[in-house]
C-alpha positions as CSV (number, residue, x, y, z in Angstrom):
1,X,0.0,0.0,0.0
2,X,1.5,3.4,-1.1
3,X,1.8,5.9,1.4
4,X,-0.7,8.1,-0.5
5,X,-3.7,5.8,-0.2
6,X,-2.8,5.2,3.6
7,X,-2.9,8.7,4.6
8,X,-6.1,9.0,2.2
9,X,-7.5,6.3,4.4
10,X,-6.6,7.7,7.2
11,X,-8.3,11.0,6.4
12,X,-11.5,9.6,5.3
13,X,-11.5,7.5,9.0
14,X,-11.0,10.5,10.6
15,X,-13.7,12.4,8.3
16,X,-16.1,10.0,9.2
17,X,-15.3,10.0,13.2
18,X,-18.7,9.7,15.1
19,X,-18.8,12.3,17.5
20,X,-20.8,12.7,20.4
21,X,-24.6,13.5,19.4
22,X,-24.4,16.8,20.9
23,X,-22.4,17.8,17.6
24,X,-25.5,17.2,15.7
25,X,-27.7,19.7,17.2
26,X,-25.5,22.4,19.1
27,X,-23.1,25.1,18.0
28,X,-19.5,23.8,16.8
29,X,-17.0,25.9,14.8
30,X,-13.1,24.4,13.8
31,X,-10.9,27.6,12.2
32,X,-7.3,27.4,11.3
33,X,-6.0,30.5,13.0
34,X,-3.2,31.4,10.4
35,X,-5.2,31.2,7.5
36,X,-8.0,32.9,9.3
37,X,-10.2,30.0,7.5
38,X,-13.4,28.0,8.5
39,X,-13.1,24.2,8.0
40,X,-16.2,23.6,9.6
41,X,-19.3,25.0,11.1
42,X,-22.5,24.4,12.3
43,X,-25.5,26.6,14.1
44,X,-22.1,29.2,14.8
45,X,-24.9,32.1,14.4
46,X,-27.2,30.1,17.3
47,X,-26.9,32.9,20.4
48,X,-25.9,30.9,23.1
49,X,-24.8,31.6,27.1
50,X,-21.1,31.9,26.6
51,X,-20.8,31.1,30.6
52,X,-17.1,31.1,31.8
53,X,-16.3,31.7,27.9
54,X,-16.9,34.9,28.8
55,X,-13.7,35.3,30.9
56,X,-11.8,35.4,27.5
57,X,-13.4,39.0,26.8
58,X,-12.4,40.0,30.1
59,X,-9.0,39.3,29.5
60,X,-9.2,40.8,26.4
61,X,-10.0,44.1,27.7
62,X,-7.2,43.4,30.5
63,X,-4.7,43.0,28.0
64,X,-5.8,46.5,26.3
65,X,-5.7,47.9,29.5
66,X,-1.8,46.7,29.9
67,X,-0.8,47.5,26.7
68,X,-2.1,51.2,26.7
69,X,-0.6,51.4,30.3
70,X,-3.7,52.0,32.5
71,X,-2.3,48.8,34.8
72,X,0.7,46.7,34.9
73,X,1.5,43.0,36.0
74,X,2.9,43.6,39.3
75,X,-0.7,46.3,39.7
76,X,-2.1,45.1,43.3
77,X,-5.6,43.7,42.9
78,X,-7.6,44.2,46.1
79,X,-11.1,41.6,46.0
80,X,-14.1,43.7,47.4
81,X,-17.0,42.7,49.3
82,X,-18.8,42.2,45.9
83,X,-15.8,40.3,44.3
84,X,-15.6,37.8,47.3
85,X,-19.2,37.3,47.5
86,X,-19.6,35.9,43.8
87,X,-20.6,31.9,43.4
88,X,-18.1,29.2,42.4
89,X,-15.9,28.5,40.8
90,X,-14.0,30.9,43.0
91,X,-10.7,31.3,45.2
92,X,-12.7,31.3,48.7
93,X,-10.5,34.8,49.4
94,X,-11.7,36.8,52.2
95,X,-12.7,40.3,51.6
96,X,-9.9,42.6,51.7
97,X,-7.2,40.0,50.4
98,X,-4.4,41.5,47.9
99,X,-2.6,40.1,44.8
100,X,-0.9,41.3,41.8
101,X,-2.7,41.1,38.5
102,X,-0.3,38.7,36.9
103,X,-1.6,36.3,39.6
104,X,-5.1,37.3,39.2
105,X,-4.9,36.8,35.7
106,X,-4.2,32.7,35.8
107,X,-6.5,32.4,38.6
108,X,-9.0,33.3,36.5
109,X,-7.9,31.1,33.5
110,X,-6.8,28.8,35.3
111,X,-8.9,27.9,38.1
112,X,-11.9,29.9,36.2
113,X,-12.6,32.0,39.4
114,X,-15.1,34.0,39.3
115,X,-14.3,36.1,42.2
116,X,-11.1,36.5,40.5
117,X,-12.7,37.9,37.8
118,X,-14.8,40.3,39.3
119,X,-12.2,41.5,41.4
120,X,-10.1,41.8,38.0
121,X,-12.8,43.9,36.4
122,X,-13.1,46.4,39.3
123,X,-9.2,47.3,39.4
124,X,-9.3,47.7,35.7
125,X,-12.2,49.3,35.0
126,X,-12.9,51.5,38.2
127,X,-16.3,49.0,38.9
128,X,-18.2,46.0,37.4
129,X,-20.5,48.5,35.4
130,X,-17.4,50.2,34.4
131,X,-15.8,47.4,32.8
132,X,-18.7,45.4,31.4
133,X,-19.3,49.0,29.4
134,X,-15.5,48.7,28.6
135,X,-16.7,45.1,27.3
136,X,-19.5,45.5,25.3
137,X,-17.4,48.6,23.5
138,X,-14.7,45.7,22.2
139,X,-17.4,43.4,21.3
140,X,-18.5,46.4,18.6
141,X,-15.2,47.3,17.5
142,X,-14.3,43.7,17.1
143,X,-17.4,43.1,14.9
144,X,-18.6,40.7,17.5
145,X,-22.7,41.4,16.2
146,X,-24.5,38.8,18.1
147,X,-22.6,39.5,21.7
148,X,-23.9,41.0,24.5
149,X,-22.1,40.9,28.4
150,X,-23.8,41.9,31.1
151,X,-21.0,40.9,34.1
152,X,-17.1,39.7,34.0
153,X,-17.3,36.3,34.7
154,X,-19.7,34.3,32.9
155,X,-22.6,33.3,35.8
156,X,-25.9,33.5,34.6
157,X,-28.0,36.3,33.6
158,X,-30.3,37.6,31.3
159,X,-28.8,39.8,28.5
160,X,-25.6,37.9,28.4
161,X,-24.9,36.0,25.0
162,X,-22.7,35.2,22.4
163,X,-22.4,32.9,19.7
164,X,-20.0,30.5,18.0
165,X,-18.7,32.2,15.3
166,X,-18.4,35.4,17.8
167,X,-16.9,33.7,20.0
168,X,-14.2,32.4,17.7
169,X,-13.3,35.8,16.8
170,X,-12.6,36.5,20.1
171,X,-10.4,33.7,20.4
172,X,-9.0,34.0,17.3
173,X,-8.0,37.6,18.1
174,X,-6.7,37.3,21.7
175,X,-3.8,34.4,20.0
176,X,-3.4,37.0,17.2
177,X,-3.2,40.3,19.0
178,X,-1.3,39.5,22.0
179,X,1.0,36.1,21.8
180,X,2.8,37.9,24.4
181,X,0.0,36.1,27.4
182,X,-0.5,33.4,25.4
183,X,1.5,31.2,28.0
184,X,-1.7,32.2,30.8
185,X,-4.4,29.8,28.4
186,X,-2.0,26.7,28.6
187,X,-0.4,26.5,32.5
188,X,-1.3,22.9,33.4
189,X,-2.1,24.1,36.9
190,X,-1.6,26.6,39.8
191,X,-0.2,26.7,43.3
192,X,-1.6,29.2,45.5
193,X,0.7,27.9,47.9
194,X,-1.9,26.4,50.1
195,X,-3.5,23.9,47.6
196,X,-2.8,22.9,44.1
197,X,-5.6,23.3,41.4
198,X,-5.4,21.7,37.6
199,X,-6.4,23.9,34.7
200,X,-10.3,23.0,34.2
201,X,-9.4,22.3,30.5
202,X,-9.2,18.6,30.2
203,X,-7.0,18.8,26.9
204,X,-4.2,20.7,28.1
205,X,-1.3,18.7,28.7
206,X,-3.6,15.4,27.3
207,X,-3.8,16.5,23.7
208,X,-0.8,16.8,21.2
209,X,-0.4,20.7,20.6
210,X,-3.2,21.9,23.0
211,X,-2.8,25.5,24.2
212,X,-5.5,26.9,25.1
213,X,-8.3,28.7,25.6
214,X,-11.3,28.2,28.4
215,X,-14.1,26.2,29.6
216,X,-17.7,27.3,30.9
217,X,-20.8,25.6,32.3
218,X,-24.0,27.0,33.5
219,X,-27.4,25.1,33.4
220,X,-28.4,27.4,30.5
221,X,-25.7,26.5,28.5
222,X,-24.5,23.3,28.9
223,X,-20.6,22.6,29.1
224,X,-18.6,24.8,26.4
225,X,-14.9,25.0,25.2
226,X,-12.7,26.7,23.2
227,X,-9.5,24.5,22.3
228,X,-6.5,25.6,20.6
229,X,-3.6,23.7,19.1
230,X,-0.6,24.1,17.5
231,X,1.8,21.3,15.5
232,X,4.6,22.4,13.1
233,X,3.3,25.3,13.2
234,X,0.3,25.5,12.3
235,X,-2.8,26.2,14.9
236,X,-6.2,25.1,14.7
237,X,-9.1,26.6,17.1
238,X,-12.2,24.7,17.8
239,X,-15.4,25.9,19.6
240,X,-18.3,23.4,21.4
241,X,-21.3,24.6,23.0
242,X,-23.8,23.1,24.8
243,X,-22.2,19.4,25.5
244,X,-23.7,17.1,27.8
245,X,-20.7,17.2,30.2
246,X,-17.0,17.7,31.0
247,X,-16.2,14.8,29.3
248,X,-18.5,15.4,26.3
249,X,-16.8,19.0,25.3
250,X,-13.4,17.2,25.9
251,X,-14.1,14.6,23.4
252,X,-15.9,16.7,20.8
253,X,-12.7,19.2,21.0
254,X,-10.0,16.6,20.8
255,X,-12.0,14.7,17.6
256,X,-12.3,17.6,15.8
257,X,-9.3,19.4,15.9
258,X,-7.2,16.1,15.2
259,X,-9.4,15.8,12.0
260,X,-8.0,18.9,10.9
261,X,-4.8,18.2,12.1
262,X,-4.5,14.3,9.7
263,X,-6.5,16.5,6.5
264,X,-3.0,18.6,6.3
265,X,-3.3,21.7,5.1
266,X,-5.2,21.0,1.7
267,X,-8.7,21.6,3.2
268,X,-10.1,24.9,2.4
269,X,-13.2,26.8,3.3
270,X,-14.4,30.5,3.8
271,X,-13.1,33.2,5.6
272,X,-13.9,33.9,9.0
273,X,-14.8,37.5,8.4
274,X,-17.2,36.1,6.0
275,X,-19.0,33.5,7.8
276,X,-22.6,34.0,7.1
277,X,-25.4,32.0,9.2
278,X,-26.9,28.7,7.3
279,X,-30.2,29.2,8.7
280,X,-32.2,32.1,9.5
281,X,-34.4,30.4,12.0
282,X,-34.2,31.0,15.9
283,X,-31.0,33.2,16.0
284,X,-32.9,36.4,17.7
285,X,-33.8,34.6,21.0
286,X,-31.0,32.9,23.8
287,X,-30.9,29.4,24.0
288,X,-31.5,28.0,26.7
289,X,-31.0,24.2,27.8
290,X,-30.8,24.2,31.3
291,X,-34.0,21.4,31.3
292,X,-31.9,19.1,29.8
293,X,-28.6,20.2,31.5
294,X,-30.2,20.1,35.4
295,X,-32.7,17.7,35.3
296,X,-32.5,15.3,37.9
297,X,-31.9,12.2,35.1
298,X,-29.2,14.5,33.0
299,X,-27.3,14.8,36.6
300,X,-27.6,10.6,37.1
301,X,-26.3,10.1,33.7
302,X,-23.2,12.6,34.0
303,X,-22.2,10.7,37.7
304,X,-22.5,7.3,35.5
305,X,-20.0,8.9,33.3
306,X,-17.2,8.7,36.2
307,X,-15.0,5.6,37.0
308,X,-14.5,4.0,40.0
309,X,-11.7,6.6,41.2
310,X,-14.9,9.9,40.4
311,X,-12.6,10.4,37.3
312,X,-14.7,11.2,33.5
313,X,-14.3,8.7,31.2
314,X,-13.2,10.3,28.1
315,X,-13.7,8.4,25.1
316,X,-11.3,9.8,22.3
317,X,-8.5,7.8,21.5
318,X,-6.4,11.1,21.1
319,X,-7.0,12.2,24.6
320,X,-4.1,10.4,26.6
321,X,-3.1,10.3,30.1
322,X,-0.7,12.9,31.8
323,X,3.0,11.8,31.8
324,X,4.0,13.5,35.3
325,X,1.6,15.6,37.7
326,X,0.4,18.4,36.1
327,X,3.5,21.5,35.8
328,X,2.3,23.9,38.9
329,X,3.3,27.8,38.4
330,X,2.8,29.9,41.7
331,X,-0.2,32.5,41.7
332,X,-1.2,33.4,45.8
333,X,-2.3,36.4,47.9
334,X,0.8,39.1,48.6
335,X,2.0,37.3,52.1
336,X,0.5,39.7,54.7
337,X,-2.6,41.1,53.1
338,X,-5.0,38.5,54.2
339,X,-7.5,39.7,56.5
340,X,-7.2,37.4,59.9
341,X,-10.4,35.2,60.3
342,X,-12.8,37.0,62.6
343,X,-12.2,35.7,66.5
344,X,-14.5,33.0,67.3
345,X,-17.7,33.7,70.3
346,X,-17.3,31.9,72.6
347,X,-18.6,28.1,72.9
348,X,-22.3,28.7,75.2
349,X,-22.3,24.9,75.7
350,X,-19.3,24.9,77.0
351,X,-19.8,28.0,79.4
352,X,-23.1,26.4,80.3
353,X,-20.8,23.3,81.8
354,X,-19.3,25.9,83.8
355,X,-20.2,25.1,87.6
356,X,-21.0,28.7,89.0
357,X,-20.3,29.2,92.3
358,X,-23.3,29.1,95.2
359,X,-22.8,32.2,97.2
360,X,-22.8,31.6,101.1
361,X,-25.0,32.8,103.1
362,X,-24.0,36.0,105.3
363,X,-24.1,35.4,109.2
């Protein structure tokens, strides 16, 4: 067999891959970043809760904000009442606990907090309202049509939505505009010096090339990714919303970027920039699958998806396992500024064992 044929039957395996039904219904979108080209898309015009996706537009405006010298990396970030009090994913940092923006920054990729990224928002933009204004302003610019953010991190809320083809833009532009913090969407994991936490992207470090981007999950829009990967230089950037679970977006991501990656280069297909819907139906309203997502059976059937050890069972053969614990790079409160926990009352059971004293009578 010539060594044509078996890469041509290579390809058309690959071509044919079965993913995950999800693929079928919900947004996908594979681009190759050089080229700025669309090798495949399907409901990328389908508006959609970007959940923690939306931490890539925060950093976007961060990294605007460094470059035009409004903040640096060593700028102290101080998490506010407000900032602490958001919902996981978070740090668990009291109010009133200090650390530098670099830190801050791969917290929030990282770890996805969404404390973090609150507390983020307020130093660079002055206040949440500040910044999402500062948000929505880049969305325009960057031609994002279909995009709307109404808070920093992601959790849910009405108003907030992007789609697939936005969202890839996004991504697309952050690897393009400023390689210089490309290194925060790939770190394997963080050490806040108190506890260890993996990046919440299952590919990085388990896929050939991976590199990025971020991860998001809210009932409302199922599990999302964006994925990036580079071999010989060349880097492909794959977007999945709305998979059934960790796992799900994980395999999806992996299959379809290495079916780009075995086609080569001589795949070719439209411009990002030119990307037009391929239906007109349903893209003005928000999608919204949080029946499916947090029904009481969708939960069951994601907890059968674990093994024995609570890990997901991923399915695609070009997911592997980590050769070494994951590569930890320090990112922790500036020692000292952590507010002292608040002194304990005093235990009343404890007093109430207390014998007290019977006075004696006076003769």
């Amino acid at each position: 067999m010539s060594s044509r044929l078996r890469r041509a039957i290579t390809l058309l395996s690959l071509l044919s891959l079965a993913l995950p039904s999800v693929a079928a219904a919900n947004p996908v979108l594979v681009v190759d970043v050089n080229t700025m080209t669309v090798l495949e898309h399907k409901e990328s015009f389908k508006k959609w809760y970007p959940a923690s996706l939306t931490k890539l537009m925060t950093a976007y405006v961060t990294f605007r904000a460094l470059k035009a010298g409004q903040v640096k990396l060593d700028t102290v970030v101080t998490l506010s009442q407000l900032a602490a009090s958001q919902p996981p994913s978070k740090m668990f940092f009291k109010p009133g606990s200090k650390i530098v923006l670099d830190d801050a920054l791969k917290m929030m990729l990282v770890k996805s907090a969404n404390d973090i990224a609150m507390a983020v928002a307020e130093t660079v933009g002055g206040s949440q309202a500040a910044f999402v204004e500062r948000m929505n302003a880049e969305a325009a610019r960057l031609g994002l049509a279909s995009t709307h953010f109404v808070n920093p991190n992601g959790l849910p809320a009405q108003g907030q939505y992007s789609t697939a083809r936005d969202l890839a833009v996004l991504a697309v532009t952050l690897r393009r505009e400023f390689p210089e913090y490309s290194n925060y969407f790939k770190i394997e994991a963080i050490d806040t010096g108190k506890k260890i936490y993996p990046n919440v992207n299952m590919l990085i470090g388990r896929f050939d090339g991976a590199d990025g981007m971020k991860t998001g999950y809210i009932c409302a829009s199922g599990f999302n990714q964006i994925t990036s990967a580079t071999r010989n230089g060349r880097t492909l950037l794959s977007v999945v919303l709305g998979a059934d679970s960790l796992a799900e977006r994980a395999d999806i991501s992996a299959n379809l970027l290495e079916k780009y990656f075995a086609s080569g280069q001589q795949l070719r297909g439209e411009p990002l920039s030119a990307l037009r819907p391929d239906t007109a139906d349903g893209l003005d309203q928000v999608n919204d699958v949080s029946a499916q997502m947090c029904s009481t059976e969708a939960r069951k059937a994601r907890s059968e998806t674990r093994d024995e050890a609570g890990r997901m069972r991923l399915t695609s053969p070009y997911i592997h396992e980590m050769a070494a614990p994951p590569n930890a790079v320090f990112a922790g409160i500036i020692p000292g500024t952590e507010p002292p926990d608040p002194p304990k009352p005093p235990d009343q059971s404890a007093l109430s064992n207390i014998p007290v004293p019977v006075p004696r009578p006076q003769l």
